[in-house]
Structure formats: C-alpha cells, structure tokens
C-alpha positions in Angstrom: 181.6 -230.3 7.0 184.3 -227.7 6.6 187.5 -228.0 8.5 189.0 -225.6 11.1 192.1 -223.8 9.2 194.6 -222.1 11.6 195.8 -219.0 9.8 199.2 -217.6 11.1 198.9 -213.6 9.6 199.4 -210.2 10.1 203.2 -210.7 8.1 202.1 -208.3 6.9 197.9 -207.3 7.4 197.9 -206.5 3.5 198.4 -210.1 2.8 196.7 -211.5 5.2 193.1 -209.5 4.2 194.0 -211.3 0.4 193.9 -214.8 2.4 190.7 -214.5 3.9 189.2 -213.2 0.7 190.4 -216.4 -1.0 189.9 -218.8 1.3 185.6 -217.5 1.6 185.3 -217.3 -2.1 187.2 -221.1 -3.0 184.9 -222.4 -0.2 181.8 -220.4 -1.8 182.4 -221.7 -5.5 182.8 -225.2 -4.3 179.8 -225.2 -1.6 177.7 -222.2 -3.1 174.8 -220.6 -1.1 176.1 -218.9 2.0 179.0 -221.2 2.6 182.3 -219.5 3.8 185.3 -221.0 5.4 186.2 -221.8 8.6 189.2 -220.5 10.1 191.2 -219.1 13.1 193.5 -216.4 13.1 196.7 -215.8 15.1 197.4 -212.5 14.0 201.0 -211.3 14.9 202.3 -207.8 15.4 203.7 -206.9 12.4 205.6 -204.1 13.9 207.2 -206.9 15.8 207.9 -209.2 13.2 209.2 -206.7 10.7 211.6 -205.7 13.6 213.3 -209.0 13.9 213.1 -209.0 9.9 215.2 -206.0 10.1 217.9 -207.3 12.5 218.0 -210.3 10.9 217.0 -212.1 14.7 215.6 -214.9 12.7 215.2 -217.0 16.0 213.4 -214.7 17.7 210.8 -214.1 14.6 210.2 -217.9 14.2 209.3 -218.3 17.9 206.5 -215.6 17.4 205.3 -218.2 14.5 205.7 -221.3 16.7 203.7 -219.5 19.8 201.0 -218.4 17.6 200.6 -222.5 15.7 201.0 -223.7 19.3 198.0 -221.1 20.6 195.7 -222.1 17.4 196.1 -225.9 17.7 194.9 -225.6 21.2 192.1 -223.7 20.1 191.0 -226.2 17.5 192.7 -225.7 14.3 192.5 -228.5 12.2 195.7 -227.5 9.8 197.8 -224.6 9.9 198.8 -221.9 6.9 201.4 -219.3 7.7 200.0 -216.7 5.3 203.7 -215.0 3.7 206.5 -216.3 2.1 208.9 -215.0 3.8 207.7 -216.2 6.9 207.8 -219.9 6.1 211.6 -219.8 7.2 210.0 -220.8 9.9 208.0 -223.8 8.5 209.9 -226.8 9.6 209.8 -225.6 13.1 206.0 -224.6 13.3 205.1 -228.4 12.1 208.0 -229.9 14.6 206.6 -228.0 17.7 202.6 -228.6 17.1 202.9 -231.7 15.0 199.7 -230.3 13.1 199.3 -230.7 9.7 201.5 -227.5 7.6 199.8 -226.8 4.3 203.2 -225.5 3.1 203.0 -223.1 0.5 206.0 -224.3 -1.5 204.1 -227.4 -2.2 201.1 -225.4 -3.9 203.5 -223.5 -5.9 205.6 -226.2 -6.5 203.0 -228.2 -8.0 201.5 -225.2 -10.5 204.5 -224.7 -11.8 205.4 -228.7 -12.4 201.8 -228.7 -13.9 202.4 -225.9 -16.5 205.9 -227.2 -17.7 207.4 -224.6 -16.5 211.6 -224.8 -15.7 213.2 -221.5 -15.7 211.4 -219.7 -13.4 212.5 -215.8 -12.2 211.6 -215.6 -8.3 210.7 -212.5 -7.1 210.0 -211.5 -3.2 212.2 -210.3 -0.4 215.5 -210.4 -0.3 215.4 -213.1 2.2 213.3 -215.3 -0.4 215.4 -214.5 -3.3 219.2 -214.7 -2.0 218.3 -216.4 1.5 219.2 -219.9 2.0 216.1 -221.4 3.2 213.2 -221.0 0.4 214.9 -221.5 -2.9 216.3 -224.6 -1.0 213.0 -225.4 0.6 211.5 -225.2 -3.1 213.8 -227.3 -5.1 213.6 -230.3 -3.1 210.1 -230.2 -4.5 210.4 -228.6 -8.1 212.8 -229.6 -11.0 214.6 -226.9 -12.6 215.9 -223.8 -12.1 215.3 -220.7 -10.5 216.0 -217.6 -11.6 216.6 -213.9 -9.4 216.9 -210.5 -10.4 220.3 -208.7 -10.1 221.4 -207.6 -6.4 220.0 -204.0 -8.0 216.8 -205.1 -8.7 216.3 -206.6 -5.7 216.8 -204.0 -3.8 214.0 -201.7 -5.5 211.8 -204.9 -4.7 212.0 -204.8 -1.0 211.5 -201.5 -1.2 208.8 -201.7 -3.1 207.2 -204.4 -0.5 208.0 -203.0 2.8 207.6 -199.1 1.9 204.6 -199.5 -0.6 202.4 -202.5 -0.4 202.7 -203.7 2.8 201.3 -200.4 3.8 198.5 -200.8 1.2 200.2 -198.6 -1.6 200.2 -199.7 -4.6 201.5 -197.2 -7.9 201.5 -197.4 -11.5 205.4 -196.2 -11.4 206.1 -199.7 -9.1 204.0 -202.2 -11.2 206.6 -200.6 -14.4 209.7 -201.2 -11.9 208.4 -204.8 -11.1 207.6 -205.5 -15.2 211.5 -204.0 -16.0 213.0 -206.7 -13.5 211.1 -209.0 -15.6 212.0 -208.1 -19.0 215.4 -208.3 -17.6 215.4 -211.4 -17.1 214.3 -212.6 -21.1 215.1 -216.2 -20.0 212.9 -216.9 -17.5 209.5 -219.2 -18.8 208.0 -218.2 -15.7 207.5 -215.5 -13.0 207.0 -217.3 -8.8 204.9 -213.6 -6.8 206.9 -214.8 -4.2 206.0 -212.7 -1.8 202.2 -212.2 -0.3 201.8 -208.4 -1.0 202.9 -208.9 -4.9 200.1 -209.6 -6.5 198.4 -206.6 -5.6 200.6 -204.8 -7.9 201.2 -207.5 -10.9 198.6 -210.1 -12.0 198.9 -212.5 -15.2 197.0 -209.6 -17.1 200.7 -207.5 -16.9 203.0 -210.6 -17.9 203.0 -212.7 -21.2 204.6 -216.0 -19.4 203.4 -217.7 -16.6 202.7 -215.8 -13.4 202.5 -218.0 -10.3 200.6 -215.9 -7.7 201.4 -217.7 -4.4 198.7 -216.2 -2.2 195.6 -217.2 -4.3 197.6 -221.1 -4.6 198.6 -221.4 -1.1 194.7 -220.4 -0.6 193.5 -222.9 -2.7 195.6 -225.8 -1.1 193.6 -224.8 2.1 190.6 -224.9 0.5 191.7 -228.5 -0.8 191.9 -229.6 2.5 189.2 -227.7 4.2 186.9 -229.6 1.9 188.7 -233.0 1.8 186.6 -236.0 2.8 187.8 -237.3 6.1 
C-alpha cells in the first residue's frame, strides 16, 4: 500500500509540477503497471509567498507553511514535503506545530553528496539559501565539509535568473551559459548542490563535468522511500 504524502507547493508552481512528475514516475518504476503516488497538495499563493520573500517578513511566510502542514495532516497526510529550498526556512517549525513526520530535503541531499565523496561543494539557489543563515547551517549539521557560494555578483544574476525567468517557466540558452560561468568560477568546487527547485530546469549533469546534486528529483525520491516503506 502506498502512503498519503502531504505536499506543501506552489513556491513556486514551476517546481512544484517537477515534484509530482517525480514522485508518479519513482512510484511507477518501483510498482510498475498503472501505479502512481499518493499525495495531497496544499498549494500556496505564490504571489503571496514571494511577497513576504520580498520584504523579508520571514514570520509571516512560515505561518503560510505551518497553516497549510496543519490543513494536510488533518486531511490524512501520512508525511509532509515542502517542495522548495528556500522554503524549508520554515522546516523546524512545520514539524514542531504538526508533529508529522518532515521528509527534510537537506537530509536527501545530504546524504548524495556523503555517498559520492564529495567535500567542496559550490551551492547555488536564492540569495536567502546561499548567504542566509538558516540552510547552509541547517545542512552542515548533517554533511561534512564545506560549502562553497558564488561571489555577491553572481548571486545576484542567480535570483534573477530564478524569480524573473524560471519561476515563470522561462528558461534560455543565454541563462544556462550565466549559470555554467558561476561554475567555472568557482574551479575548486568537487561538486555543484541545484539548490533551488526551479534550477534544474535550466542545468542538468549533461551541462557539468563534476557532480550535480539536483535537489528536486532527491528530495522526490526520499518521498518515494517512504511512500513505499514497509510499515
């Protein structure tokens, strides 16, 4: 029997639609036939939540996450997955106010990279997830090394391209060189962390010669793990 995931989304749609794809085809290859997964989805107003982003109301954009894991637990959700990096700032209190099992995606990424030796990571995402104090924290206490972030430059031109291109389901040949020249920059990294949802629609391992750690397709694959799990 497949478990009930509860699927915290819409931060931003883009992301979200790469989720769901994941989530039926890992439950599909392991099942086969005309399995899919089981899931509900609490599907915030992005317009909303990229407002608080803006303003930097960080309280205010976590309640929205903890209302929505509150409303899916009390609909049946088995586990919940908060589909973007950047919103896992509000991890720790999703799991304290529903006391549902968090598939945390730092864990899932954590784990890839420990599993291909890799130490030297570069991180790239929002600005929040590169320079922000709670997810290179959040990811150390489960990964040992280091990791690396593009110069303040850089990571400018990445936000941009997140929140004016691929959030908006853009995606340019012109970006994907932007994205490779912040990597090339940065000729001591052994790895590169997609941390943010929307990335890997614009970079895959095909564009990199090290490592690429695409967080959406692991984080989906944990959920899978435990959709499947016996008991």
């Amino acid at each position: 029997m497949v478990r009930t995931l509860g699927l915290i989304g819409g931060v931003s749609p883009e992301s979200t639609l790469l989720y769901i794809r994941h989530l039926n085809a890992g439950v599909r290859a392991r099942l086969g036939g005309e399995h899919s997964a089981a899931f509900l989805l609490a599907h915030l107003d992005y317009g909303v939540m990229i407002a608080h982003y803006r303003a930097g109301a960080w309280p205010a954009f976590t309640e929205e996450v903890v209302k929505a894991g509150r409303s899916l637990v009390r609909a049946g959700a088995e586990a919940l997955m908060i589909t973007s990096n950047t919103t896992h700032v509000a991890a720790d209190a999703l799991a304290e106010a529903t006391g549902a099992p968090l598939i945390h995606l730092l864990d899932a990424l954590a784990g890839a990279m420990s599993a291909r030796g890799v130490r030297r990571p570069l991180l790239l995402g929002t600005p929040p997830v590169m320079a922000g104090p709670f997810y290179r924290s959040a990811l150390l206490r489960r990964f040992e090394g280091e990791i690396l972030t593009p110069a303040a430059g850089e990571q400018d031109e990445i936000e941009r391209i997140i929140l004016e291109e691929l959030c908006l389901g853009v995606v340019t040949e012109t970006s994907r060189g932007r994205l490779l020249d912040a990597i090339r920059a940065n000729d001591g990294a052994d790895g590169v962390i997609l941390g943010c949802t929307e990335l890997p629609m614009v970079l895959t391992q095909n564009d990199c010669a090290i490592p690429v750690f695409d967080t959406t397709a692991l984080h989906a694959a944990a959920g899978v793990d435990f959709a499947l799990a016996d008991g």
